[in-house]
C-alpha positions in Angstrom: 174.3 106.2 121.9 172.9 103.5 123.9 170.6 101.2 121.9 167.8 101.7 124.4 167.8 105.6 124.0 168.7 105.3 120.1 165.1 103.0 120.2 163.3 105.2 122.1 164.5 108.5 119.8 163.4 107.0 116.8 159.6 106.2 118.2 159.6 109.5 118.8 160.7 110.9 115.4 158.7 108.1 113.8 155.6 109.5 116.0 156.2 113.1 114.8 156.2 111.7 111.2 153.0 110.2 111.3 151.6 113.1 113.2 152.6 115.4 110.5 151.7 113.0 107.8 148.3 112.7 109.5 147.7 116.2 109.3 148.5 117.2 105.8 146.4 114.1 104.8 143.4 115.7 107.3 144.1 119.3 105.3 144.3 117.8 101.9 141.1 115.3 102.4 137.8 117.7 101.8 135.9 118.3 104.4 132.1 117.0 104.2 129.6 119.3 104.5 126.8 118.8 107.4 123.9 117.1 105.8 121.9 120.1 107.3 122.9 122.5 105.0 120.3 120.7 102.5 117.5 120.5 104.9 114.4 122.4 103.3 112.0 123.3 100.7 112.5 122.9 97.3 110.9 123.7 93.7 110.5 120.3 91.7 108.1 121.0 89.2 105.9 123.6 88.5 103.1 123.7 91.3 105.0 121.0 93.2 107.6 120.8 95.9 109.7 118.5 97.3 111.8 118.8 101.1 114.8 117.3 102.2 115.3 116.0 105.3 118.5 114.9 107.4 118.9 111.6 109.7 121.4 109.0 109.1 121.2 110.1 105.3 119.9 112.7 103.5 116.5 112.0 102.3 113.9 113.6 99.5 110.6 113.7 100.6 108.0 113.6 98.0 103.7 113.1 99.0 104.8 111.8 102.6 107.1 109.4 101.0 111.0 109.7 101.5 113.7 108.6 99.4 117.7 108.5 100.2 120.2 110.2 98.2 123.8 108.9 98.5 126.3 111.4 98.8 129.1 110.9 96.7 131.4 114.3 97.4 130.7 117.2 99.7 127.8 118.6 98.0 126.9 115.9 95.6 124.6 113.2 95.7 122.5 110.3 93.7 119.3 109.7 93.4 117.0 106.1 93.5 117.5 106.1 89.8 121.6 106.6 89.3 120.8 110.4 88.5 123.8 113.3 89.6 122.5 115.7 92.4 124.7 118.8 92.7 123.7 121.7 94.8 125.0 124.5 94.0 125.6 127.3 97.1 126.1 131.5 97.2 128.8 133.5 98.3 127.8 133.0 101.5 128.2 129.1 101.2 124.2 128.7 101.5 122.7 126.2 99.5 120.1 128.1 96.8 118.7 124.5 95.2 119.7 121.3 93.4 120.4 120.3 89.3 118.9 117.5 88.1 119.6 116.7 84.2 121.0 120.2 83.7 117.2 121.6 85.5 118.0 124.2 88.4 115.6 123.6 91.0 115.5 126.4 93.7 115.4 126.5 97.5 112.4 128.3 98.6 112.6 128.1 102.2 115.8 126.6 104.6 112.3 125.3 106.3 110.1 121.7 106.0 106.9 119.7 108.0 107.0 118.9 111.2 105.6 115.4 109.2 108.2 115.6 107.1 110.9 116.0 109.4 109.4 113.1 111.8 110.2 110.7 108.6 114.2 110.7 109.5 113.8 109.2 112.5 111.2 106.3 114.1 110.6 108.1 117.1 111.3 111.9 118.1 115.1 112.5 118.3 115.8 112.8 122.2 113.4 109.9 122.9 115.6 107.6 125.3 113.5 105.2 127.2 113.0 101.7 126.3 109.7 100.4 124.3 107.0 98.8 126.9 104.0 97.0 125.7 101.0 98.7 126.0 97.1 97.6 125.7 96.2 98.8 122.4 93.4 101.5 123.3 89.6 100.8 122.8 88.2 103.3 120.5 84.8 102.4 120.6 84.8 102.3 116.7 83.9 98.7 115.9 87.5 97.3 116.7 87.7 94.9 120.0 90.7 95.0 121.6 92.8 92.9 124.5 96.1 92.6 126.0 98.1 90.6 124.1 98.8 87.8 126.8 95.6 86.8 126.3 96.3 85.6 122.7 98.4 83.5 121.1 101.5 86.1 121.0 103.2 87.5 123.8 104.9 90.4 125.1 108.4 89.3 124.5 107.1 89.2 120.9 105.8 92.6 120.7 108.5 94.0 122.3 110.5 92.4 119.9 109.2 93.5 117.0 109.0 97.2 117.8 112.4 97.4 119.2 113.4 96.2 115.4 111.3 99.3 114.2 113.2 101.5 116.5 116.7 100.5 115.6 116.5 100.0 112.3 116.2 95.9 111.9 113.3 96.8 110.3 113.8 99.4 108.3 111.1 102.4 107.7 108.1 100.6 109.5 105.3 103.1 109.9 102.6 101.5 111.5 101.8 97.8 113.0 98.8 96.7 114.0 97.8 92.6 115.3 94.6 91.1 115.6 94.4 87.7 116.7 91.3 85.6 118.0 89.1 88.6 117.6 91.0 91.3 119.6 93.5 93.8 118.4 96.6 93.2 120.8 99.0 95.4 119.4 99.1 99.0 117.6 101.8 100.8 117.4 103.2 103.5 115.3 106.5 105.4 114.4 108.3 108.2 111.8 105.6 110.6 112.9 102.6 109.0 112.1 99.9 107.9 114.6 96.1 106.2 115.1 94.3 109.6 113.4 96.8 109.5 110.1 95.7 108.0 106.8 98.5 106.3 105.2 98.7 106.1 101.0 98.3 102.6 100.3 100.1 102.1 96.9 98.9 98.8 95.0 97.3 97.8 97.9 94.7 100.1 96.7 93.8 97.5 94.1 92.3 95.1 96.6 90.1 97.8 97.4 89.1 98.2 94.1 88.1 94.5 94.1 86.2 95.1 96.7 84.2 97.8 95.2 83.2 95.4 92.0 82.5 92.9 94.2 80.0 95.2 95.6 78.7 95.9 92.6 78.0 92.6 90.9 76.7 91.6 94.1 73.9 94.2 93.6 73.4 93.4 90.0 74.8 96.6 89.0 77.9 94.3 87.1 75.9 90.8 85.7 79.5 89.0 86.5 82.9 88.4 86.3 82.3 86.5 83.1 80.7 89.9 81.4 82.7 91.5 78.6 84.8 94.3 79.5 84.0 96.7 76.2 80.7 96.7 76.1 80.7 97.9 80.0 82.8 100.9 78.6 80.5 101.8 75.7 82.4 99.7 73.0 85.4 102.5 72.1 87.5 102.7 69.1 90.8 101.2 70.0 94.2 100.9 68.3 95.8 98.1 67.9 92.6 96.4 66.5 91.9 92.6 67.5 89.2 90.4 67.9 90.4 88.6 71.3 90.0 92.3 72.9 86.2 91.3 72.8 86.9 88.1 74.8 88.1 89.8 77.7 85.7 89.6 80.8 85.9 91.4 84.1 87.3 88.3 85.6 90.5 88.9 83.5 91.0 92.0 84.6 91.0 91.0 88.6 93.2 88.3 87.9 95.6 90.2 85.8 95.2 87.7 82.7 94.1 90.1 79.6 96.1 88.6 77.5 96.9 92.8 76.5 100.8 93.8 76.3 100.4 95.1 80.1 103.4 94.3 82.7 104.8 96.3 85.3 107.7 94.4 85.8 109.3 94.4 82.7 110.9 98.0 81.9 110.2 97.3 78.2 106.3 96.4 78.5 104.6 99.0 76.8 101.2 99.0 79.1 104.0 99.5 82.2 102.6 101.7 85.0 105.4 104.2 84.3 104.3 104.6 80.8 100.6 104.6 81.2 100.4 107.3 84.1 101.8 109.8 81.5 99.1 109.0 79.4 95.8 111.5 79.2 93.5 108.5 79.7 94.9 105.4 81.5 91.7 103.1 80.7 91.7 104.1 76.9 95.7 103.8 76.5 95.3 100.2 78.9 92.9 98.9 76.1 95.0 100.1 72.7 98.0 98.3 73.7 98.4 95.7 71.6 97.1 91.8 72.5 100.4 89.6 73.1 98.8 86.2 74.5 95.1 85.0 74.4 92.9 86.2 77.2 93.1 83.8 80.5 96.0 82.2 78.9 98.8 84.0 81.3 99.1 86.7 83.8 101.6 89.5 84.3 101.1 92.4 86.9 99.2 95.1 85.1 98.2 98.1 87.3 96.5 99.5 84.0 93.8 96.4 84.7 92.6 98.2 88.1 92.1 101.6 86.2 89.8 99.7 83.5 88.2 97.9 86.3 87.9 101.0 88.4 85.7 102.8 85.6 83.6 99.7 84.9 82.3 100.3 88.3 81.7 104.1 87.8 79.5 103.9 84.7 78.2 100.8 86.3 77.5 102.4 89.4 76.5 105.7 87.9 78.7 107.2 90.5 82.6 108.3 91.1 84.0 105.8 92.4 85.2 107.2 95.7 81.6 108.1 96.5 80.8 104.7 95.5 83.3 103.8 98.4 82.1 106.2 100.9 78.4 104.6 100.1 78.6 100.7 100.0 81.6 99.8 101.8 83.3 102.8 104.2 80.4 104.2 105.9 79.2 101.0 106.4 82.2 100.2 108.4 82.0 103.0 110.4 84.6 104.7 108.6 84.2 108.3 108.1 84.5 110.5 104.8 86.9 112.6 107.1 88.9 109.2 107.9 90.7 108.9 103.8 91.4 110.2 100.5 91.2 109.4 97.4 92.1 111.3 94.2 90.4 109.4 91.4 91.4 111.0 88.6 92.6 108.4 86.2 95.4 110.6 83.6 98.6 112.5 83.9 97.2 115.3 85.7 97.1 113.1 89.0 100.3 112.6 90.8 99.1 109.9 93.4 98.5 107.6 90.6 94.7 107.0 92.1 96.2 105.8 95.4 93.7 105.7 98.3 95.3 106.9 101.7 93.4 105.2 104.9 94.1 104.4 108.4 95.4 101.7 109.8 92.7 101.1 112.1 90.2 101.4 108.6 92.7 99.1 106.4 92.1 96.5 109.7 88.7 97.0 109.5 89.0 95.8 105.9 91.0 92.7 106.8 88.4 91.9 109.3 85.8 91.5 106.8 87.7 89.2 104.4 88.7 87.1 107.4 85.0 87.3 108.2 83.7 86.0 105.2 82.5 89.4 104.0 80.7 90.2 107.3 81.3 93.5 109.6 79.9 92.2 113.1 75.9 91.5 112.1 76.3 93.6 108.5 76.8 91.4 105.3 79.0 94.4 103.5 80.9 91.7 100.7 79.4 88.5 99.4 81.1 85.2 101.1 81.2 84.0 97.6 83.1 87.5 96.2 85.2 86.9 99.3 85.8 83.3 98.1 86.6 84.1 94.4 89.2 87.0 95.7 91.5 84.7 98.1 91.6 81.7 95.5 93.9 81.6 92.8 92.3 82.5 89.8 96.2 82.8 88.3 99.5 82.9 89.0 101.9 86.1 88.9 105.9 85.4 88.8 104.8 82.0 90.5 102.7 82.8 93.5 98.9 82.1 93.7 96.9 85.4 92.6 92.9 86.1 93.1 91.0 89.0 92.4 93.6 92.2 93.2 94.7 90.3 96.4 97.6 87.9 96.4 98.7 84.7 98.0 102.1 84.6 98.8 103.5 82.3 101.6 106.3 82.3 104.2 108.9 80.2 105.3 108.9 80.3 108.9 111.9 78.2 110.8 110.3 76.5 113.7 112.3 73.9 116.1 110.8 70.8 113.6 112.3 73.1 110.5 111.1 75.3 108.1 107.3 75.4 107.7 104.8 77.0 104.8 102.6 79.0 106.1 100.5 80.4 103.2 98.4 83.7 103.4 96.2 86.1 101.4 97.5 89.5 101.2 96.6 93.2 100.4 100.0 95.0 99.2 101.9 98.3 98.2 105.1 99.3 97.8 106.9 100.5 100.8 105.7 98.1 103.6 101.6 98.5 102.6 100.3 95.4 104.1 97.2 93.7 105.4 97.8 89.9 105.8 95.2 87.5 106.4 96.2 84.4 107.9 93.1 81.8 108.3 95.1 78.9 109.8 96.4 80.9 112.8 93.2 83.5 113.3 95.4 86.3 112.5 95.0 89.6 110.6 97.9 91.3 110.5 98.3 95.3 109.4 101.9 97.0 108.3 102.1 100.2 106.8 105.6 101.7 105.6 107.8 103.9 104.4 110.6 101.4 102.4 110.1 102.7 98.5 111.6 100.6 95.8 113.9 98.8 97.7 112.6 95.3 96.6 113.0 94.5 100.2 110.1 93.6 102.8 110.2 94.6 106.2 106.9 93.2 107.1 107.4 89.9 105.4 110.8 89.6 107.4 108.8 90.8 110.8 106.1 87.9 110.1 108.5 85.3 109.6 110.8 85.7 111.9 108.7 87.1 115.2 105.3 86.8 114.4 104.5 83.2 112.8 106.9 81.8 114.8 105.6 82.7 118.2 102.1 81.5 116.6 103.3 78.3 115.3 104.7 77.7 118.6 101.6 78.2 120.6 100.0 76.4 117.9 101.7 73.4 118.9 101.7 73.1 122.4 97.9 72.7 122.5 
């Protein structure tokens, strides 16, 4: 046999080898199934449902947020917190629900919102043509706006920062709105959500709860931040009896320095925010933990501080506190009742955990009066001195600079001199919830977002690297 044929004989048979090798290994391997098959409606709890939606993964969507399940075999998957997902199908090979923990939760319907859906994806799947900056649009409503060449950003910058949104460099951005020497140049929205869509605001929530006391010990309602805390609620029994629970004032609360056994980020805190929203009455289980530092001494996030701040307004106020909203600061902000939500029930019966959902356009129209030294156009709504009080640093959290419910984190932003600080105040909520103030540079900034528990933050990652930058820049060539 010739050694060139001999050669060219065994390629072949080697060929058909790996061909036949190639296949058996394609029968053996299990076939995944579509991620479709999961799409729908779901049972979770008694009264409440969940849906599943499809994109790049397969995603649980609970109260308009989603949350990704990684698969791990055909038709199993894990959950945020390490827990098994296995959906279990019918003869016909239909899936009829999920087991969670041994629970069977059924499939009611192979169906889910349009809103839901519209999470999976940044902009409607078919949607091919390239992002364009647009003037944002003037809706008469209080808000001026202007083409963005007019400020200190540009379009290169826009455009920039929404084609990140749209693939993926920024992950779960819902909504992004820029104001910048007095004109909103940029508003833009994705995953379904748009200009008319209140958006739940998480802990960013607090800092409207701040607002709200403000409000009210500017009208005398609330004789300070220095007042005692008990005797504002009536002076209840508590466990955990101890006389530095009398010391602590309102201000303590704001700034998150009780001195009670109250932190969020420690799994093993006892006043956690996991553990106190299964309690019947956050305020009264916030106050019986037990005292682990003197008051004003140190400061650990404690969400339970905002519900015992939210009911000292109520009974100071005489009123619930979302009407107390609607009254003093909303409406007169143009904001109508129609515009948010806010379930203010403060125990385990309410799964939104006392968030307020609001609109983008409304959360700017918040950061508009903080950058205006508590004014809305001609309207004092906030003292300046509240205002003051709430951007300093009344404590620190973790070590960055916090006020009263709003924080004061800063940035590194890489500019051609090197990395600068810029500093800012900030409203914010898991998931992307944002509303950045940023004095130096005449900028409010608004994010909202759709990131849960990731520990990650688009909107920090979009200001340092597009925004400040460009800002900064413009900054300089003056």
């Amino acid at each position: 046999m010739k050694p060139r044929f001999a050669a060219m004989l065994r390629s072949i048979v080697l060929g058909l080898v790996s061909v036949a090798l190639a296949s058996a290994s394609s029968a053996q391997a299990p076939r995944l199934a579509s991620l479709a098959d999961f799409v729908g409606t779901y049972r979770e709890s008694v009264g409440h449902t969940l849906e599943l939606v499809a994109g790049d993964l397969l995603y649980a969507v609970i109260d308009e947020a989603k949350y990704p399940l990684r698969r791990v075999s055909s038709d199993v998957f894990l959950n945020g917190s390490g827990d098994t997902i296995t959906f279990p199908r019918n003869r016909s090979g239909i899936v009829t629900g999920y087991v969670e923990r041994g629970v069977q939760h059924a499939r009611i319907r192979r169906s889910v919102a349009a809103t839901s859906l519209a999470l999976a994806s940044p902009r409607p799947l078919g949607t091919t043509s390239a992002y364009r900056y647009r003037v944002p649009v003037d809706r008469h409503d209080g808000i001026p706006v202007g083409d963005i060449r007019n400020s200190d950003l540009d379009v290169a910058t826009a455009e920039r920062v929404v084609a990140g949104v749209l693939d993926g460099t920024y992950k779960d951005v819902h909504g992004v709105l820029l104001f910048q020497h007095g004109k909103l140049v940029l508003e833009e929205y994705f995953y379904g959500y748009d200009v008319s869509r209140p958006h739940q605001l998480r802990s960013a929530t607090k800092s409207i709860v701040s607002a709200l006391a403000g409000i009210a010990v500017d009208r005398g309602a609330i004789p300070g931040v220095s007042a005692p805390v008990l005797p504002m609620l009536g002076n209840p029994q508590l466990a955990n009896a101890d006389p530095r629970k009398a010391q602590i004032t309102l201000k303590q609360m704001l700034s998150m320095s009780s001195g009670l056994a109250c932190n969020d980020y420690d799994p093993r805190s006892p006043g956690r925010e996991t553990a106190l929203y299964e309690s019947p009455d956050w305020v009264k289980a916030t106050l019986d933990l037990p005292m682990v530092a003197d008051t004003g001494s140190e400061a650990h996030y404690c969400s339970g501080g905002v519900a015992v701040t939210g009911r000292i307004v109520e009974r100071a106020t005489r009123m619930p506190l979302p009407a107390f909203a609607h009254a003093a600061l909303f409406s007169p902000l143009g904001i109508p009742r129609s515009h948010w939500r806010w379930n203010y029930t403060l125990d385990n019966s309410n799964r939104e955990f006392a968030q307020i959902h609001l609109r983008p356009r409304d959360m700017l129209k918040i950061g508009m009066v903080y950058a205006n030294d508590g004014m809305w156009r001609k309207t004092r709504v906030i003292s300046e001195s509240w205002v003051t009080a709430s951007l300093a640093e009344q404590s620190q959290i973790d070590g960055t600079r916090y006020g009263y419910f709003w924080w004061g984190p800063w940035l590194n932003v890489e500019t051609p001199a090197g990395a600068k600080r810029v500093n800012l105040n900030a409203a914010q909520g898991n998931g992307g919830q944002k509303i950045y103030l940023v004095p130096d540079l005449d900028l409010v900034a608004v994010f909202t977002g759709g990131d849960y528990n990731s520990g990650g933050s688009p909107p920090n990652r979009i200001m340092a690297r597009d925004i400040l930058p460009t800002l900064l820049k413009a900054r300089a060539s003056r």
